[in-house]
PyMOL Python script that loads the backbone (N, CA, C, O; Angstrom):
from pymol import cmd

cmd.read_pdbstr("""\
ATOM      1  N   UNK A   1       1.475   4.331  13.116  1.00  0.00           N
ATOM      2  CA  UNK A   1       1.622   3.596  11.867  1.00  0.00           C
ATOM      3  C   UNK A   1       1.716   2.103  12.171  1.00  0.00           C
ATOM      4  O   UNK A   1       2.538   1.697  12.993  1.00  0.00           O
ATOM      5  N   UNK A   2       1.003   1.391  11.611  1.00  0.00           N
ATOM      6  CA  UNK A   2       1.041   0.095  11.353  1.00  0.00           C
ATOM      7  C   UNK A   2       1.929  -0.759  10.189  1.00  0.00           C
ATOM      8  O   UNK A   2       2.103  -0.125   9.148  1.00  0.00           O
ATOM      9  N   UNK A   3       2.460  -2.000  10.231  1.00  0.00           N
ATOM     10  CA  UNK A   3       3.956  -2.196   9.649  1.00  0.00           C
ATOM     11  C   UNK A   3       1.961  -2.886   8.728  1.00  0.00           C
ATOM     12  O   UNK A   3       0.840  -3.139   9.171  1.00  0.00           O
ATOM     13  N   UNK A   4       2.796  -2.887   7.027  1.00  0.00           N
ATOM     14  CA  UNK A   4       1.610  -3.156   6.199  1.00  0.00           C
ATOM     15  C   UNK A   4       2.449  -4.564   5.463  1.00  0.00           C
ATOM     16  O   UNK A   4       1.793  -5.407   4.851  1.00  0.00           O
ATOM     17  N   UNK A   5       3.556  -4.648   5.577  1.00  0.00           N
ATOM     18  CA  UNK A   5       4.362  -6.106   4.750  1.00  0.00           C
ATOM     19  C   UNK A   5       5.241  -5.310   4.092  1.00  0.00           C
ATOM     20  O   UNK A   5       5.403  -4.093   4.185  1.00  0.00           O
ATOM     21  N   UNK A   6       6.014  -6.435   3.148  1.00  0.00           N
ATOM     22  CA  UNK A   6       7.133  -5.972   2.599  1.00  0.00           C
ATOM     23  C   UNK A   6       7.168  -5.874   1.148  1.00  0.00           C
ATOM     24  O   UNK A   6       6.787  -6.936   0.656  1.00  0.00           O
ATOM     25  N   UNK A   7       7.567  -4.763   0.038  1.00  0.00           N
ATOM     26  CA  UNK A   7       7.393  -4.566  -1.309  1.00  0.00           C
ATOM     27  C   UNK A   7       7.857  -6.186  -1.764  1.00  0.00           C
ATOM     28  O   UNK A   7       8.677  -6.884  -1.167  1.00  0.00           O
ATOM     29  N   UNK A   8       7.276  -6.460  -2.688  1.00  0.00           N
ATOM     30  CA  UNK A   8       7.482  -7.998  -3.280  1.00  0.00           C
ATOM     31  C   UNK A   8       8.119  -7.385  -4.643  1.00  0.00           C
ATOM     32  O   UNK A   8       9.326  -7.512  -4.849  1.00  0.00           O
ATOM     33  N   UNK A   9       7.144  -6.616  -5.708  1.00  0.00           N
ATOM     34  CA  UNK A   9       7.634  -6.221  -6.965  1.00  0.00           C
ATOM     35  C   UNK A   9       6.597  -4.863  -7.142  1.00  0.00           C
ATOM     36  O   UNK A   9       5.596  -4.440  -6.563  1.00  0.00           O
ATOM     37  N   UNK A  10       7.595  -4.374  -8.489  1.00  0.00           N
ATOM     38  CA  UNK A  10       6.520  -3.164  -8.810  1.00  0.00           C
ATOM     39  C   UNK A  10       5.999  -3.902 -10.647  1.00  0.00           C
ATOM     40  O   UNK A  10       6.701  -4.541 -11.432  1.00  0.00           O
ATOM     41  N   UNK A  11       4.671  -3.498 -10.767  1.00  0.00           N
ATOM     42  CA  UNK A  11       4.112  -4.379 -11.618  1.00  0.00           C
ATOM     43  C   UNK A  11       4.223  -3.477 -12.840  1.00  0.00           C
ATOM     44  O   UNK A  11       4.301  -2.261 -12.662  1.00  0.00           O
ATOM     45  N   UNK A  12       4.234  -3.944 -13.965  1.00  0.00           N
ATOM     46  CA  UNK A  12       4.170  -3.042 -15.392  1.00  0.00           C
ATOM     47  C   UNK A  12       3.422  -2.166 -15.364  1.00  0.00           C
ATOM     48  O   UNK A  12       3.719  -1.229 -16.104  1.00  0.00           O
ATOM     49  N   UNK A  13       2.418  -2.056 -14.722  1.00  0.00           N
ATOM     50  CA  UNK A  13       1.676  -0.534 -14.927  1.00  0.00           C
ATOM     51  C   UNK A  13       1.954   0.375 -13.776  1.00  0.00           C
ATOM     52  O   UNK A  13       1.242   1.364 -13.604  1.00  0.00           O
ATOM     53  N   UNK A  14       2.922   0.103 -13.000  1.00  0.00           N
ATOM     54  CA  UNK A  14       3.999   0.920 -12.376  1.00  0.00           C
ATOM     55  C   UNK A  14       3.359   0.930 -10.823  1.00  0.00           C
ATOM     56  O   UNK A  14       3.712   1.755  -9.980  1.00  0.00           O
ATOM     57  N   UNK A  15       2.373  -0.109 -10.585  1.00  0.00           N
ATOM     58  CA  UNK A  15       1.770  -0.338  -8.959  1.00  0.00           C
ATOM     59  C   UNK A  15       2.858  -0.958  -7.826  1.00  0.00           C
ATOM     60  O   UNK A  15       3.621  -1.904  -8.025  1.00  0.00           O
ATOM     61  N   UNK A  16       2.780  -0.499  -7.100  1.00  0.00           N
ATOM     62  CA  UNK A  16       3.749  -1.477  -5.998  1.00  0.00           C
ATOM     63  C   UNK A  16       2.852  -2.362  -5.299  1.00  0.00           C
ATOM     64  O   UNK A  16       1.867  -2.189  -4.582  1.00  0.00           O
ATOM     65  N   UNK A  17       3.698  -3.695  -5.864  1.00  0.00           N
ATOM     66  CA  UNK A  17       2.897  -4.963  -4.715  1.00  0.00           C
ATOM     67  C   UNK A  17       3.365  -5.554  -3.876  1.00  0.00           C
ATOM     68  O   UNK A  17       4.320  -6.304  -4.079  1.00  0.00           O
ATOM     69  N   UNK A  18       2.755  -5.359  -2.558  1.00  0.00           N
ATOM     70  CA  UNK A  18       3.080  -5.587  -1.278  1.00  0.00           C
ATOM     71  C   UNK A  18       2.066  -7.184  -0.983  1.00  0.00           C
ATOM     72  O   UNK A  18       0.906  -7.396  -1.333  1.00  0.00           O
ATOM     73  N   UNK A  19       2.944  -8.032  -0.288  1.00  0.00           N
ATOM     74  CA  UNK A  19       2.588  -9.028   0.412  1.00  0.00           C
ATOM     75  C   UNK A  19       2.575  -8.696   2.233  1.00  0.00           C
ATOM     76  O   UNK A  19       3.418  -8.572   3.122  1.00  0.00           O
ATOM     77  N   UNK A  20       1.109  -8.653   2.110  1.00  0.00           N
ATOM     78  CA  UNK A  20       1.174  -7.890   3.456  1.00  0.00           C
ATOM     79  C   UNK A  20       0.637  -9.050   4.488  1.00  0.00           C
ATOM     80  O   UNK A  20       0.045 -10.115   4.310  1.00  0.00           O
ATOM     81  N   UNK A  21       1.181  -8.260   5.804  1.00  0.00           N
ATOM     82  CA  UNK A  21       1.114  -9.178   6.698  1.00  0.00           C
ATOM     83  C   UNK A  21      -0.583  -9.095   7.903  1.00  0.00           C
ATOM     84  O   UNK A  21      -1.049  -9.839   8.766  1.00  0.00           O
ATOM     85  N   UNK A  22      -1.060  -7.564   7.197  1.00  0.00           N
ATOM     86  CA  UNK A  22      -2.167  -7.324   7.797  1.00  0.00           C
ATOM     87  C   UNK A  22      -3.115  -7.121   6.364  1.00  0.00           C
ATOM     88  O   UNK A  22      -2.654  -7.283   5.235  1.00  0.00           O
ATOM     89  N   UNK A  23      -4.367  -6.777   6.628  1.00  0.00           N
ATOM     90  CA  UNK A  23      -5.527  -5.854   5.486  1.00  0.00           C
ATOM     91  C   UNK A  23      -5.983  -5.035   5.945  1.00  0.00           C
ATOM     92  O   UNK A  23      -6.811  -5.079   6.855  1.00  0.00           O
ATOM     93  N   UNK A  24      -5.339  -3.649   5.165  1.00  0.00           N
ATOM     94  CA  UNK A  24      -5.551  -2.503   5.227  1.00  0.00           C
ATOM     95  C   UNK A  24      -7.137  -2.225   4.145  1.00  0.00           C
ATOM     96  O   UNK A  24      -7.666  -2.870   3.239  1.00  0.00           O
ATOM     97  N   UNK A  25      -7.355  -1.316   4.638  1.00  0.00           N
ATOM     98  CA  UNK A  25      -8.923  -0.581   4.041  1.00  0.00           C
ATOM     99  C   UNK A  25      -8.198  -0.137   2.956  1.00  0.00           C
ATOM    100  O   UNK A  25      -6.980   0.005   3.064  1.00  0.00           O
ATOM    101  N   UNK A  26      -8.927   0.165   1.654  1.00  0.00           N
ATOM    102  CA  UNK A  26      -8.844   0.739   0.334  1.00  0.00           C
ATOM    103  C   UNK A  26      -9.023   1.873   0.594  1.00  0.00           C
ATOM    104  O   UNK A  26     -10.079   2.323   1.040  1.00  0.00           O
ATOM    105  N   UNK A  27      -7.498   2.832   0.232  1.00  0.00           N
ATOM    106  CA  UNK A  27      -7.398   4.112   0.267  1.00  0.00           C
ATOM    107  C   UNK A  27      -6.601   4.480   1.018  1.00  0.00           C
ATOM    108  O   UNK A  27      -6.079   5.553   0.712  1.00  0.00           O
ATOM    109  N   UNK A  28      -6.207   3.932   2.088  1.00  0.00           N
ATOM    110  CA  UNK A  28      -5.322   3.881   3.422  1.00  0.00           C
ATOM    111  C   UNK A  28      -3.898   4.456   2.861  1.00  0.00           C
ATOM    112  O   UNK A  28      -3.458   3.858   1.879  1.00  0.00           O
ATOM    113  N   UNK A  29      -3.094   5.588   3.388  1.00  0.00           N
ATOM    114  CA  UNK A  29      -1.860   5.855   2.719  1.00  0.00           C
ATOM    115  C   UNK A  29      -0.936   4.864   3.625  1.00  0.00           C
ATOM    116  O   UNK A  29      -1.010   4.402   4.763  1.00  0.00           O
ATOM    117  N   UNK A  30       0.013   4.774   2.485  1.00  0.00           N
ATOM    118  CA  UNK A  30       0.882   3.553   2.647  1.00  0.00           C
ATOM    119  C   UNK A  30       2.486   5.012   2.880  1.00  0.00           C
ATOM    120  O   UNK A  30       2.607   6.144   2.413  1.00  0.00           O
ATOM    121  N   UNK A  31       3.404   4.168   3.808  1.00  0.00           N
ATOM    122  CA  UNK A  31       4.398   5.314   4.148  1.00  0.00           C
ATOM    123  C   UNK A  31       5.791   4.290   4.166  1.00  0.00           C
ATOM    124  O   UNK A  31       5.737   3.190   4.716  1.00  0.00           O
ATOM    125  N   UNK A  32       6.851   4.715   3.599  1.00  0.00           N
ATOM    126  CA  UNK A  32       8.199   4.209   4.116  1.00  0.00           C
ATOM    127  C   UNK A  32       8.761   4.445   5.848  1.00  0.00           C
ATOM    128  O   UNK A  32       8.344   5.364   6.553  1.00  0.00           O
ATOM    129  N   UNK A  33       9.770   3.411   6.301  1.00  0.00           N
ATOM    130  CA  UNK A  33       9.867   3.427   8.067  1.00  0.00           C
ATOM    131  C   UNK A  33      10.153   5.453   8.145  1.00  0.00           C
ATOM    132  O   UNK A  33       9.566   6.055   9.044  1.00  0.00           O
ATOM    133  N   UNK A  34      10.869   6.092   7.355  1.00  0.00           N
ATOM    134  CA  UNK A  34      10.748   7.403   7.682  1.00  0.00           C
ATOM    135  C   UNK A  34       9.415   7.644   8.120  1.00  0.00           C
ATOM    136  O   UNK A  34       9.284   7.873   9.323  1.00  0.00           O
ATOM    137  N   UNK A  35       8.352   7.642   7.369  1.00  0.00           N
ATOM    138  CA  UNK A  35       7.137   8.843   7.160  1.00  0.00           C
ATOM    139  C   UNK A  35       7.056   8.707   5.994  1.00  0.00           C
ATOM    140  O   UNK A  35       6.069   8.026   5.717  1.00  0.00           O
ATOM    141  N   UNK A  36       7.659   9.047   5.068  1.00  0.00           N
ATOM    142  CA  UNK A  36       7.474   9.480   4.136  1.00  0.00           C
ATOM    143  C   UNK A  36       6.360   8.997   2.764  1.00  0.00           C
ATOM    144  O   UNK A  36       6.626   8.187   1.877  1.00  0.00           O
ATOM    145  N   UNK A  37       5.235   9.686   2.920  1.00  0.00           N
ATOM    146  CA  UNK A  37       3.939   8.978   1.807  1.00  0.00           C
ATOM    147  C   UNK A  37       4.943   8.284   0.397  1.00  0.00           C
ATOM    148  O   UNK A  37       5.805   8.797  -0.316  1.00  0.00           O
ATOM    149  N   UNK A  38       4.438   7.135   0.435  1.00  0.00           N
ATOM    150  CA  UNK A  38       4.641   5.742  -0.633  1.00  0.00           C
ATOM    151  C   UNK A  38       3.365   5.953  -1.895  1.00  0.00           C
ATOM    152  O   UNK A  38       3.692   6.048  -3.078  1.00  0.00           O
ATOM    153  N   UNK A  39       2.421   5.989  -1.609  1.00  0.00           N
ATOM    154  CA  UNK A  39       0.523   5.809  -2.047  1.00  0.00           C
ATOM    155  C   UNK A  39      -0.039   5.951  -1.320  1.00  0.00           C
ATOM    156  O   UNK A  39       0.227   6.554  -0.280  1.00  0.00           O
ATOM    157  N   UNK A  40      -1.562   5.147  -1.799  1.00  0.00           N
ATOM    158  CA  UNK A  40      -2.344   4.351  -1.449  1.00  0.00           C
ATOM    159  C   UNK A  40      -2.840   3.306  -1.879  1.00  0.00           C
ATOM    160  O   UNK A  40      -2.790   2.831  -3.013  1.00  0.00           O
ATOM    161  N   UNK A  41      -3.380   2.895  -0.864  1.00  0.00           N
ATOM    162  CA  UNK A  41      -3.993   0.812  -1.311  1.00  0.00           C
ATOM    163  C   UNK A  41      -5.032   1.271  -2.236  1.00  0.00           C
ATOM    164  O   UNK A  41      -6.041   1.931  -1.990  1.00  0.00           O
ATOM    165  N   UNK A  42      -4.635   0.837  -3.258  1.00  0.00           N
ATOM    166  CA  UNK A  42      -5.791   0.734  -4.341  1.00  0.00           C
ATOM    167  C   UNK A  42      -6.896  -0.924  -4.282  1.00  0.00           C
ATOM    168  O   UNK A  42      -8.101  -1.121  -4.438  1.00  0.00           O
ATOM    169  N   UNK A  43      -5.775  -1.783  -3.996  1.00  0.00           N
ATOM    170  CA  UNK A  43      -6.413  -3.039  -4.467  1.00  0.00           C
ATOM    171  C   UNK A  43      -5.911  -4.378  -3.514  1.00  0.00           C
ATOM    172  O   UNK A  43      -4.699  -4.592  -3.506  1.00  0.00           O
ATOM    173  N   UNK A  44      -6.506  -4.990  -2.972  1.00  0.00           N
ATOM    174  CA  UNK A  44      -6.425  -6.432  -2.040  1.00  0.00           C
ATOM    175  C   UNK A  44      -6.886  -7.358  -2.831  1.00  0.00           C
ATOM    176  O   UNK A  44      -8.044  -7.383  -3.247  1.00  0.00           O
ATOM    177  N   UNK A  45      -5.638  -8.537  -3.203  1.00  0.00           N
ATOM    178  CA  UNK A  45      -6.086  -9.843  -3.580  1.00  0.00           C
ATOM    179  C   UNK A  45      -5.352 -10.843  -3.009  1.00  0.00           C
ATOM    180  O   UNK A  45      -4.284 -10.613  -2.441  1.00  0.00           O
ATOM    181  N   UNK A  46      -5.925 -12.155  -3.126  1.00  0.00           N
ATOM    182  CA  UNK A  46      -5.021 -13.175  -3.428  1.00  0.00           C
ATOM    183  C   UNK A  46      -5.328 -14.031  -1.576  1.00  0.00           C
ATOM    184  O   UNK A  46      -6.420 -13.809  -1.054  1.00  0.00           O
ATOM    185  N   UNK A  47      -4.637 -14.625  -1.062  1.00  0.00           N
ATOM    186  CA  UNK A  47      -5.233 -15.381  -0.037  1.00  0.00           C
ATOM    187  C   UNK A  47      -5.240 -14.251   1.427  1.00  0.00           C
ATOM    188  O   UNK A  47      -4.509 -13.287   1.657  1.00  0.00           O
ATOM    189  N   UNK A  48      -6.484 -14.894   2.319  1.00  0.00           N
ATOM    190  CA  UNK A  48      -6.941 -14.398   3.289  1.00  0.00           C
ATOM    191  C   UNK A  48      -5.600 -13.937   4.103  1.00  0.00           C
ATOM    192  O   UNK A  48      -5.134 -12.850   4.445  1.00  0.00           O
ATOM    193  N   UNK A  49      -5.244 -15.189   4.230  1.00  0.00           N
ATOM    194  CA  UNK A  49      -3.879 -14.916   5.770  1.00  0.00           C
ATOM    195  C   UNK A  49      -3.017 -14.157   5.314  1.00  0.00           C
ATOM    196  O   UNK A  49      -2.349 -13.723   6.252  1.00  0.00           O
ATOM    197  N   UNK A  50      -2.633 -13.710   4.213  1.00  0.00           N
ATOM    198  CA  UNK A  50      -1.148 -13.101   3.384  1.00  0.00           C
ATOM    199  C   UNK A  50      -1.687 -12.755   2.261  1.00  0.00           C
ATOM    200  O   UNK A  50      -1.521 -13.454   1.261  1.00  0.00           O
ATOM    201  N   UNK A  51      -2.392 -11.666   2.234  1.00  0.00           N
ATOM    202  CA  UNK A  51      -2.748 -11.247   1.067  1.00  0.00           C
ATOM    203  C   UNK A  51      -1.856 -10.382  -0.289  1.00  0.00           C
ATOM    204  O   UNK A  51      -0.648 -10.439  -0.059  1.00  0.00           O
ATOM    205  N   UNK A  52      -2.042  -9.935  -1.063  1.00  0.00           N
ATOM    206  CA  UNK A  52      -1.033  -9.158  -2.063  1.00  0.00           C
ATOM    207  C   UNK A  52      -2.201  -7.727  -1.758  1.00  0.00           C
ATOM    208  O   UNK A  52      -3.419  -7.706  -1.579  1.00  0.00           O
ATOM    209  N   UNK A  53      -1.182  -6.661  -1.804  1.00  0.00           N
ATOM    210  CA  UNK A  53      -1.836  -5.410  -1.868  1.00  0.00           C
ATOM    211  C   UNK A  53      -1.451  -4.473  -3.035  1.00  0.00           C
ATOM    212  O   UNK A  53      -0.224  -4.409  -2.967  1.00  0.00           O
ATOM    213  N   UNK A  54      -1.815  -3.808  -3.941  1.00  0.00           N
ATOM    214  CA  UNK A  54      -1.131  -3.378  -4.520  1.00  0.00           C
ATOM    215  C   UNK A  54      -1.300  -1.611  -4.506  1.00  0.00           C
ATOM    216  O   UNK A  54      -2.416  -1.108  -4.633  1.00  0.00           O
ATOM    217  N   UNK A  55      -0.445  -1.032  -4.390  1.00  0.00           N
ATOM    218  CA  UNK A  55      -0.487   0.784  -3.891  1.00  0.00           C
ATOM    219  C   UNK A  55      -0.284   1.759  -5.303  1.00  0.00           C
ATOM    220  O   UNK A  55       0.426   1.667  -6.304  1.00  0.00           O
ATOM    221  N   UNK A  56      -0.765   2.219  -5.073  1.00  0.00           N
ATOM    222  CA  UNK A  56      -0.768   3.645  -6.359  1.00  0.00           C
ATOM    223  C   UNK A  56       0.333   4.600  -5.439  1.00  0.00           C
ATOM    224  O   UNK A  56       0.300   5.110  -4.319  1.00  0.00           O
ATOM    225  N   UNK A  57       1.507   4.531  -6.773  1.00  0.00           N
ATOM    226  CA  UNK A  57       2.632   5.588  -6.004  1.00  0.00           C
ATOM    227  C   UNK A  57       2.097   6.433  -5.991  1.00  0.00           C
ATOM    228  O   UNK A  57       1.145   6.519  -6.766  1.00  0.00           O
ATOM    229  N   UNK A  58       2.483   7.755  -4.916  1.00  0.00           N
ATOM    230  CA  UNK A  58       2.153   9.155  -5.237  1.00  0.00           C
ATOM    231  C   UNK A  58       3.271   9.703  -6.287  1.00  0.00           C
ATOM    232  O   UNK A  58       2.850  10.422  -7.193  1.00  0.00           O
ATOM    233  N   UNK A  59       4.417   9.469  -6.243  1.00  0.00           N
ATOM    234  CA  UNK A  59       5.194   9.672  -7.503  1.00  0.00           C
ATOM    235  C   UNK A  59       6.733   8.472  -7.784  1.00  0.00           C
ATOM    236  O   UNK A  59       7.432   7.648  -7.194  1.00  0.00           O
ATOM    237  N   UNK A  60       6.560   9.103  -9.033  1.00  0.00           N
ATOM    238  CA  UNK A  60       7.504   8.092 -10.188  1.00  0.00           C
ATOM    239  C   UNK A  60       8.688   7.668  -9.163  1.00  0.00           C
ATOM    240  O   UNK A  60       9.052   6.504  -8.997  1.00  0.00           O
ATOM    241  N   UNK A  61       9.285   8.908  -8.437  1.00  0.00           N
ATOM    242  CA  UNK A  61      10.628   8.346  -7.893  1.00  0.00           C
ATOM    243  C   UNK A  61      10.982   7.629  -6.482  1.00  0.00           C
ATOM    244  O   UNK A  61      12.105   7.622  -5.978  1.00  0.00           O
ATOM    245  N   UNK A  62       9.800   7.018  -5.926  1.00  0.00           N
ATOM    246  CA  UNK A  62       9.221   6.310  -4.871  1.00  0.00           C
ATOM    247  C   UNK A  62      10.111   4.618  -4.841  1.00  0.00           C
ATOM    248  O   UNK A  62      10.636   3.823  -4.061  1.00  0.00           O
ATOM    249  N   UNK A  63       9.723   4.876  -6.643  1.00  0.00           N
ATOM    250  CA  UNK A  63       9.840   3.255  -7.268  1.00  0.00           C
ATOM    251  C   UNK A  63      11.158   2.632  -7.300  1.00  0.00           C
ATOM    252  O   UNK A  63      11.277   1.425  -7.514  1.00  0.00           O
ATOM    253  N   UNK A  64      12.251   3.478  -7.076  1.00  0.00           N
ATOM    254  CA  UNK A  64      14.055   3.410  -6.902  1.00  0.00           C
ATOM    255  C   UNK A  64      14.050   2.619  -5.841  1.00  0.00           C
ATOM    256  O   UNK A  64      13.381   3.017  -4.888  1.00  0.00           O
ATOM    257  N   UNK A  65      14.691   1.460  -5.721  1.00  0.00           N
ATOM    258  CA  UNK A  65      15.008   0.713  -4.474  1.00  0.00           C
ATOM    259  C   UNK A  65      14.151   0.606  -3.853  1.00  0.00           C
ATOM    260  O   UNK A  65      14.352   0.981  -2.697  1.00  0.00           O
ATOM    261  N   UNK A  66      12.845   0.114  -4.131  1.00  0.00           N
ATOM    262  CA  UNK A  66      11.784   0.193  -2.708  1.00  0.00           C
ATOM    263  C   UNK A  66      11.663  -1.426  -2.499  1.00  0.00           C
ATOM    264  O   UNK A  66      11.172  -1.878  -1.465  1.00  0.00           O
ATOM    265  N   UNK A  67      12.113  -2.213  -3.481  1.00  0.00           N
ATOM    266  CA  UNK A  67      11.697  -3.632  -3.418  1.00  0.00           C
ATOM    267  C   UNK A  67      12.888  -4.230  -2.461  1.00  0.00           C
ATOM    268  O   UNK A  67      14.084  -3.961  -2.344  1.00  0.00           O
ATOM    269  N   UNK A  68      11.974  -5.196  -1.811  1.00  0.00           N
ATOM    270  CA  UNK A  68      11.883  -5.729  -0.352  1.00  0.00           C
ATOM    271  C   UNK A  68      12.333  -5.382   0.712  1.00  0.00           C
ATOM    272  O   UNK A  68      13.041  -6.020   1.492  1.00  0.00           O
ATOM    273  N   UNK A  69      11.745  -3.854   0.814  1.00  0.00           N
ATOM    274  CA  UNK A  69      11.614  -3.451   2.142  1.00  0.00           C
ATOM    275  C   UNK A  69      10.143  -2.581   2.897  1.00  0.00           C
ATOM    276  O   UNK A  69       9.406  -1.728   2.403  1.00  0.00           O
ATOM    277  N   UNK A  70      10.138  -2.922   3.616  1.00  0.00           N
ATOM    278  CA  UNK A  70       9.156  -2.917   4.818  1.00  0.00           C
ATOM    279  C   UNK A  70       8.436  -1.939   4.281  1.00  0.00           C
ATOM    280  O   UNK A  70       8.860  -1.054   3.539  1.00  0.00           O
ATOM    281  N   UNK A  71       7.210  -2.116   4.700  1.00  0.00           N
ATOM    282  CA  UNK A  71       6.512  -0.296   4.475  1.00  0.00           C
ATOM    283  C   UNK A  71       5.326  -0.256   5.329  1.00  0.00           C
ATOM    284  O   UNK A  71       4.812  -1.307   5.711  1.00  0.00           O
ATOM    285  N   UNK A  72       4.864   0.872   5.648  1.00  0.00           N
ATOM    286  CA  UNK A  72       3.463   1.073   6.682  1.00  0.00           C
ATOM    287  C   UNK A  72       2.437   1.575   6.072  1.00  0.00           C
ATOM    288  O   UNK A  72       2.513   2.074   4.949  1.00  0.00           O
ATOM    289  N   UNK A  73       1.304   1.486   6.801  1.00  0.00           N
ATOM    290  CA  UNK A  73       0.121   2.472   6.430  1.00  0.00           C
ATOM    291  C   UNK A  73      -0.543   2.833   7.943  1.00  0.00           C
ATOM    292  O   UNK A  73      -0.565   2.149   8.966  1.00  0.00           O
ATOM    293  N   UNK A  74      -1.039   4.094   7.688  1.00  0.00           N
ATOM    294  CA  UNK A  74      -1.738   4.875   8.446  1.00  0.00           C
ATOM    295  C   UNK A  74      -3.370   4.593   8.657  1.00  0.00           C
ATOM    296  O   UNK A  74      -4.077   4.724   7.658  1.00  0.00           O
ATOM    297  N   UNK A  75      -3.949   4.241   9.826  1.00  0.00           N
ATOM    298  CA  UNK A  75      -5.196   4.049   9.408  1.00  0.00           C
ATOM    299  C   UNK A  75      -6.042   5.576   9.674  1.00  0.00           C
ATOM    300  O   UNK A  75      -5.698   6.527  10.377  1.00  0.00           O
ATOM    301  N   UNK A  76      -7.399   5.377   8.734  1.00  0.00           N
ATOM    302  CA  UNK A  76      -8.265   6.575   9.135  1.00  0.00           C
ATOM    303  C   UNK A  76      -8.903   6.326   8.554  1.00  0.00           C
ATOM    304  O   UNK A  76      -8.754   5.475   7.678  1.00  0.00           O
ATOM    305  N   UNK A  77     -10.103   7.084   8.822  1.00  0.00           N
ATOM    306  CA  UNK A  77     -11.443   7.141   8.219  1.00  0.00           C
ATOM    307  C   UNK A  77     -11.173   7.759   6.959  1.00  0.00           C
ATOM    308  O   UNK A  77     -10.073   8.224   6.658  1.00  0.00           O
ATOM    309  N   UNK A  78     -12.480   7.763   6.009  1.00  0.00           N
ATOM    310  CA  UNK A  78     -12.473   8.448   4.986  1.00  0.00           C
ATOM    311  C   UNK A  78     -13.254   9.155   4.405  1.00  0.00           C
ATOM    312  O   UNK A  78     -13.720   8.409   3.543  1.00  0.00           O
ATOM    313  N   UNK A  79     -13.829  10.355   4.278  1.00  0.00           N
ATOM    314  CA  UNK A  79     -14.937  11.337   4.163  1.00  0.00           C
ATOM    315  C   UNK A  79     -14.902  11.532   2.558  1.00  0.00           C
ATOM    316  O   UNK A  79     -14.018  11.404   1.710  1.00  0.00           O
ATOM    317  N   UNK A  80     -16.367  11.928   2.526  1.00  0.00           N
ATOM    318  CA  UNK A  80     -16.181  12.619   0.871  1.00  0.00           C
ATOM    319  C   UNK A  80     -16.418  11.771  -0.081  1.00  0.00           C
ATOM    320  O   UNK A  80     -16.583  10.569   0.125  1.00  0.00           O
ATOM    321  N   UNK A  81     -16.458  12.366  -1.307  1.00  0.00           N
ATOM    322  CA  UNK A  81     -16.450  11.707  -2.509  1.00  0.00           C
ATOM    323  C   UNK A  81     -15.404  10.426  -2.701  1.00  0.00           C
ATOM    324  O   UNK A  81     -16.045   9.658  -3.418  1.00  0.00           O
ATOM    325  N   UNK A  82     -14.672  10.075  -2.541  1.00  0.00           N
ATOM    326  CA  UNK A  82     -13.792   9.063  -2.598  1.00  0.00           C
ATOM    327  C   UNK A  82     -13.686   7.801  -1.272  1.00  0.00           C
ATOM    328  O   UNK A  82     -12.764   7.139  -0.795  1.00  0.00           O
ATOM    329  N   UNK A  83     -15.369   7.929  -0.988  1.00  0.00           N
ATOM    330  CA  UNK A  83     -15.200   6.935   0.288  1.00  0.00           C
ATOM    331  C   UNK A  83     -16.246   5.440  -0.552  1.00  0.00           C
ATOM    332  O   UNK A  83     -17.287   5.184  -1.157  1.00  0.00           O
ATOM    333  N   UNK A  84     -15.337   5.013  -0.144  1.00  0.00           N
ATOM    334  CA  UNK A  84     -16.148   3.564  -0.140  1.00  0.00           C
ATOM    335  C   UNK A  84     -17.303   2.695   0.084  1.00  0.00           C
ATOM    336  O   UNK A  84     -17.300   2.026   1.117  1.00  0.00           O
ATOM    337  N   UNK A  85     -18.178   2.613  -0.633  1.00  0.00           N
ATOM    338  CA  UNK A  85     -19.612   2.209  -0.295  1.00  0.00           C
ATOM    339  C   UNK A  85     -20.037   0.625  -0.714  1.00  0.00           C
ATOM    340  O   UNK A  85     -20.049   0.126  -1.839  1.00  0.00           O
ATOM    341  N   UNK A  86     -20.382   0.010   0.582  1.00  0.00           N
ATOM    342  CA  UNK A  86     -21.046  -1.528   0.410  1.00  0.00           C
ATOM    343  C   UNK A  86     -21.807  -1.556  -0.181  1.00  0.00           C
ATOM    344  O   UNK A  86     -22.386  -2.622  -0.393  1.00  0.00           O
TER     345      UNK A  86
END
""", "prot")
cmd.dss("prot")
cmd.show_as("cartoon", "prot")
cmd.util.cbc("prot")
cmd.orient("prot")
């Protein structure tokens, strides 16, 4: 696991946004220092060096205390219908 930055806020439509310290690939599951699945990166904006990421919880109760602390993502490939095309 790779450290991905630290929760900044969770946004009104209930995304967690991370100011991350790397750029992760779209889709990449995002994990708390346990393990434990957070999302995935839905969306990268905002400047090159320190970008904002924002993650699709896998569920509602993720969102309790998660702001400003650390979180990871896992890298891997991605097969299938839900892979990403240039």
């Amino acid at each position: 696991m790779n450290v991905l930055g630290v929760v900044e806020d969770i946004s009104h439509e209930g995304l967690i946004i991370v100011r991350g310290e790397v750029t992760p690939e779209y889709g990449n599951i995002v994990c708390d220092p346990k393990g434990k699945k957070i999302g995935t990166v839905k969306r990268i904006f905002g400047p090159v060096k320190e970008p904002y990421i924002s993650v699709v919880p896998a569920d509602r109760s993720v969102l309790k205390g998660i702001e400003g602390k650390k979180v990871y993502f896992e890298e891997g490939t991605q097969y299938g219908k839900n892979k990403r095309r240039n």
